[in-house]
C-alpha positions, 0 to 999 in steps of 0.5 A: 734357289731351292736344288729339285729333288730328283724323286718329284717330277722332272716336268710339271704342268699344272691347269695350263691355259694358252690362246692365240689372238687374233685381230678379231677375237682371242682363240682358246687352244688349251684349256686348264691342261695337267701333266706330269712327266717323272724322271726317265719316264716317256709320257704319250699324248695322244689325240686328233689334229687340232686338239693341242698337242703341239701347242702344249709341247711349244708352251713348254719351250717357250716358243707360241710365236707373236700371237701365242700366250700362256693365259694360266697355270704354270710349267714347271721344269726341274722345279723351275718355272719355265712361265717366269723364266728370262728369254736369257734363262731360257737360252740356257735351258732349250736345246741343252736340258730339254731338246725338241725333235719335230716332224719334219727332219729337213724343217731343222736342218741347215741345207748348206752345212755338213752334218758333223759340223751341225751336230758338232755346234751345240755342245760348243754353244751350249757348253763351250766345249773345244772343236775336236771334243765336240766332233769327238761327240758327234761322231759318237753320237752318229754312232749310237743312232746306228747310222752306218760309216759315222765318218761319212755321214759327218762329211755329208750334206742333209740332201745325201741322207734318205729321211730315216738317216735325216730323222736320226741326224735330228734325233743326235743333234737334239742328244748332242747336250745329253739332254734331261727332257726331250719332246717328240712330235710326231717324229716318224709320221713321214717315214716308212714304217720299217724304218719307223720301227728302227727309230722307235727302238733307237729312241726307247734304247737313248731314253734307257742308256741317257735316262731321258725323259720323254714327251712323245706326240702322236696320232698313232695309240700303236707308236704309244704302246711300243714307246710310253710308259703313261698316256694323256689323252687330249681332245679339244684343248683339254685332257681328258684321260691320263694314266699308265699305259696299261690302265688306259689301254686296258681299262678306258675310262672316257668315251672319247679314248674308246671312240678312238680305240673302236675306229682303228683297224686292230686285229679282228676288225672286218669290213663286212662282219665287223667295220670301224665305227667313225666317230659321229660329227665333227671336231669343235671349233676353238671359238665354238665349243660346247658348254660342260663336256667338249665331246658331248655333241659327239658322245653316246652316254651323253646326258642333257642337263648333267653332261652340258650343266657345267665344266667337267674337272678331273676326277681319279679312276677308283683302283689305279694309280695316277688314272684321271678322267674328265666325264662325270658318268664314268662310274655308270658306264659299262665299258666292258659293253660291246660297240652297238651293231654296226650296220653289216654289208655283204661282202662284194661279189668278185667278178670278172677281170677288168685290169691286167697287167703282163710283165710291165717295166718302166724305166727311166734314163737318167744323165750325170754330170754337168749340163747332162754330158756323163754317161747315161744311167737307167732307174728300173723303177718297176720290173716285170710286174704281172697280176690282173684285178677283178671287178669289185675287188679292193688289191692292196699295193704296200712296200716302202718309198721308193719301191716303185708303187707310185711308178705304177700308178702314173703308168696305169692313169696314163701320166707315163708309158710303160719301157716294155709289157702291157697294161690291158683295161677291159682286153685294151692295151693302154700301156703306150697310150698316154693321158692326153691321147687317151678317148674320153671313156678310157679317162674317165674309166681309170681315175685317182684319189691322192694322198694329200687332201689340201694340194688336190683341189683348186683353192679358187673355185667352189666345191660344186664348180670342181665337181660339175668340171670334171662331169664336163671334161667326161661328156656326162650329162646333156645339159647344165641343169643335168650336171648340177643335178649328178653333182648334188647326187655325188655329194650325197653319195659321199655323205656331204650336205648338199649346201657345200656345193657353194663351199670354197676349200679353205672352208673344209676340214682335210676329211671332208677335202677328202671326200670332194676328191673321192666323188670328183674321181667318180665323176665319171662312173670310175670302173677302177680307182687308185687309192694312192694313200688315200686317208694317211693324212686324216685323223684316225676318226676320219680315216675309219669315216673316209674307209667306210665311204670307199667300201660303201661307193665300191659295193654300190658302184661295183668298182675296182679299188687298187688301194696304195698303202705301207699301213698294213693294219688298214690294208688287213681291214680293207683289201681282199688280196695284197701284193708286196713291192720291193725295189721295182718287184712284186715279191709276194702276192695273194689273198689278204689271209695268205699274206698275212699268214706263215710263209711270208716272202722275208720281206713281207715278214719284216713288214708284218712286224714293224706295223705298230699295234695298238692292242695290249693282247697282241704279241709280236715278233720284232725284225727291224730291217738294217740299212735302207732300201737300195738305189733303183740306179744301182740294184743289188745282183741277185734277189733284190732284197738280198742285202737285208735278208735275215734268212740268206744264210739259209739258201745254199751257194750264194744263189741269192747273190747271183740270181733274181728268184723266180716267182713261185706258187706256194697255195692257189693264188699265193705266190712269193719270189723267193729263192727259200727251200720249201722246208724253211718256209715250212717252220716260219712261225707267225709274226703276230699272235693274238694271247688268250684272254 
């Protein structure tokens, strides 16, 4: 065998084609796909759900199920075909020399087994290595993923770690061997993005001290520029654009990589003066795909009987190094050319106050110990909140998981009561009233859109059927012909046709799922809706779609919309004030500029910069939170971010360890609860700034 030289490619895939078959037919999921990954380079691939990535990523481990196979083309690793290879072969390659680490940290590991004990696992298979040196290596590589008290950690079982701690575990167990090759797939799509923020820099730190080559899947172009030093965009199977970073990012050469770029919320974007622009249509079916281009029927520059004649290769971008494009008229664009005008809204006039809430707390008592006979201990999942919300105003909620957003929202539809202060609807308490007690308009009044798409609807009764319930349940309409009428209004005022009324759900993509639960929460003429991550589950092309809608039915409607969020780049776009949540408090609260603007609560300013931007012109200050939110069972004294706050030293006498900072007016509407002196505030210096072109 021909030893690899180590000046070529570390992994090689040339014109690889995968299907999947099916009884009735064969499925083609990639089609004539190339990459190449060089020695200690990270390599991003990026494009909508549906489009390959994974499949692409379990091709190269071998690992496409029963009804998964390689139809064409090869995957070289180390010089080595990894088509041709022996299951025995292969054994001695996966999990040594090239390692995966997926999406879901639990999915990988063994609930019954400690965690040192499955780190310690894979050097002795894979290498053989005696107990000792493997735990030897375990608990330095616990060590090297900053994990706090390595020696606890290996005694602990999966369930004792949060997700951030989970998904480290999972990044050392895939480092265990020091492999060659390790593929990414979607590695923080479930954590919070301050402790995304950590798991990005510890994974570019490994990569740099194991000089690990990468394969980095993601939806998100900001995770790809902070990670990779090339991109291959994907769409429908196929690449369709391929080359550094830099070039791609500066110098696009496919309309599908600008389409993805012009509908996510950068810098600058505005939902009146400049809105995202959706991606028109919709993905193509395997089965169905277009002749010639794949993104034709999507495309603006698309030109019948030269786009759709025949299929469309690869070609090189003239200028730029390995920058490959698979459209025909990409020498005749002009991609410098501004986005046609969006339609521009006015901006919703603000009225009256229609929600507020005065010093609310919700508690929880919570019993240890066997059959509930220890001691009783209490959860302050949400401590004096206080702020009210006008109608035709968007407030954004953000913090991390656990802060008490969700609490909130369950107090405020009723599914909890409130421990103590008062929830106050158009000047009715409704803090101890719940859902079931609740008179039909008040129900109807305050309605929810959830995060998930697919575990909202009933998967048994059509999409007309749901709807026409809910206008049931709401006493909305005098007659069944009545409701079946609002039900086709509804459907129109969320942009889907009309024949979907007959739909069941497994028939709708998680966008248009979306949109059936958006008009059901408005059903009964919803005066406030809670957005509770409403589009964190959508492609970046359906979010920009599903955000539209929201602003449209919200300026018709004149509705409240309470928007639940820890992605600070769409919160910038949408809301008109922000409130900042930490461990149960509000710590800062005011306009959308006053928020993201110098002086932030340090909390505000540590989630400010962990948000990943997918512009090359934005530079930003990176403060990467230690430790994990603490318990709610067990709150720190004093302020409650004070055990990860990189400016406590500034405060004199220990007073952050003693005391919960009041809330304090910094300008009209702004408010932060901080114990910082005003002269610290004053020299804090702006997070993100935008260079000069």
């Amino acid at each position: 065998m021909t030893p690899w030289d180590p000046s070529q490619p570390i992994l090689e895939i040339e014109n690889l084609s995968i299907s999947f078959f099916t009884r009735l037919r064969e499925i083609p999921a990639v089609m004539d796909f190339s990459c190449n990954v060089m020695p200690g380079e990270a390599m991003g691939l990026v494009g909508e759900s549906g489009c390959g990535k994974s499949t692409v990523a379990l091709a190269v481990m071998r690992d496409l199920g029963r009804t998964g196979r390689i139809t064409a083309g090869r995957i070289r690793f180390k010089g080595r075909d990894l088509v041709a290879m022996t299951d025995d072969e292969l054994r001695h390659i996966r999990g040594s020399e090239i390692a995966m680490i997926y999406q879901e940290p639990m999915a990988s590991l063994n609930p019954a087994m400690k965690v040192g004990a499955q780190l310690a696992e894979v050097p002795m298979i894979h290498e053989g290595i005696p107990r000792r040196a493997a735990w030897a290596r375990a608990r330095q590589i616990v060590a090297d993923v900053r994990l706090p008290d390595p020696d606890r950690i290996l005694q602990a079982y999966p369930h004792q770690l949060s997700g951030g701690q989970q998904q480290r575990i999972v990044i050392a167990m895939a480092l265990m061997s020091k492999p060659a090759l390790l593929i990414l797939d979607e590695p923080t799509t479930a954590l919070d993005v301050t402790v995304e923020a950590g798991i990005v820099d510890l994974v570019k730190a490994l990569g740099a001290k194991y000089g690990t080559s990468m394969l980095f899947i993601s939806h998100n172009l900001g995770l790809v520029l902070d990670v990779c030093d090339r991109i291959t965009v994907m769409y429908s199977g196929e690449a369709v654009e391929t080359g550094a970073v830099a070039d791609v990012f500066d110098r696009m050469r496919h309309p599908y990589t600008q389409a993805l770029f012009r509908s996510i919320p950068l810098p600058g974007a505005d939902k009146t003066t400049r809105p995202l622009v959706a991606i028109p249509g919709n993905f193509p079916l395997p089965h169905e795909r277009p002749p010639g281009c794949n993104f034709g029927p999507r495309c603006d520059y698309f030109v019948k009987g030269r786009c759709d004649a025949a299929d469309v290769p690869m070609v090189p971008v003239p200028g730029d190094v390995r920058h490959e494009t698979r459209c025909i008229r990409s020498a005749e664009i002009d991609w410098a050319a501004p986005p046609k005008a969006a339609k521009q809204a006015e901006r919703t006039p603000v009225g009256d106050v229609v929600l507020r809430m005065e010093d609310l707390r919700k508690y929880y008592a919570v019993t240890k110990g066997l059959f509930g006979t220890g001691p009783t201990r209490v959860v302050k999942a949400n401590e004096t909140l206080s702020f009210e919300a006008r109608e035709g105003e968007t407030l954004a909620i953000v913090g991390e998981s656990g802060c008490g957003k969700s609490t909130f929202a369950k107090v405020l539809m009723g599914l909890e009561t409130a421990t103590a202060g008062r929830i106050l609807l158009y000047n009715q308490d409704i803090q101890d009233t719940p859902i079931e007690k609740r008179d039909t308009d008040t129900v109807s009044s305050v309605q929810m859109v959830f995060q998930n798409p697919f575990d909202t609807l009933n998967p048994s009764m059509t999409v007309g059927r749901q709807i026409i319930r809910a206008l049931e349940i709401f006493g909305e309409g005098r007659s069944d012909a009545d409701r079946e009428a609002r039900m086709l209004e509804l459907l129109d005022l969320v942009k889907l046709p009309r024949e979907f009324a007959g739909r069941m759900p497994r028939q709708l993509s998680g966008g248009q799922k979306q949109r059936v639960g958006i008009a059901r929460a408005f059903a009964g003429g919803a005066k406030v809706v809670v957005a509770d991550e409403p589009v964190s589950a959508l492609d970046v092309s359906v979010q920009a779609a599903v955000t539209d809608l929201l602003m449209e039915i919200q300026r018709k409607n004149r509705t409240t919309l309470l928007f639940i969020s820890h992605d600070l780049s769409i919160v910038r776009y949408l809301s008109d004030r922000v409130m900042v949540m930490y461990l149960g408090h509000v710590v800062e609260l005011g306009t959308t500029d006053q928020v993201f603007s110098p002086p932030y609560h340090p909390y505000t300013e540590a989630l400010l910069s962990a948000v990943p931007i997918a512009d090359r012109k934005v530079q930003k200050k990176r403060i990467v939170l230690d430790g994990d939110i603490p318990s709610a069972m067990n709150p720190p004294p004093g302020c409650p971010f004070q055990t990860r706050c990189r400016w406590k030293s500034e405060v004199p006498g220990g007073l952050c360890d003693r005391e919960v900072p009041p809330a304090r007016t910094l300008a009209a509407g702004h408010q932060i609860k901080c114990h910082l002196p005003d002269a610290v505030l004053a020299r804090m210096e702006p997070v993100i700034r935008i260079a000069a072109e």
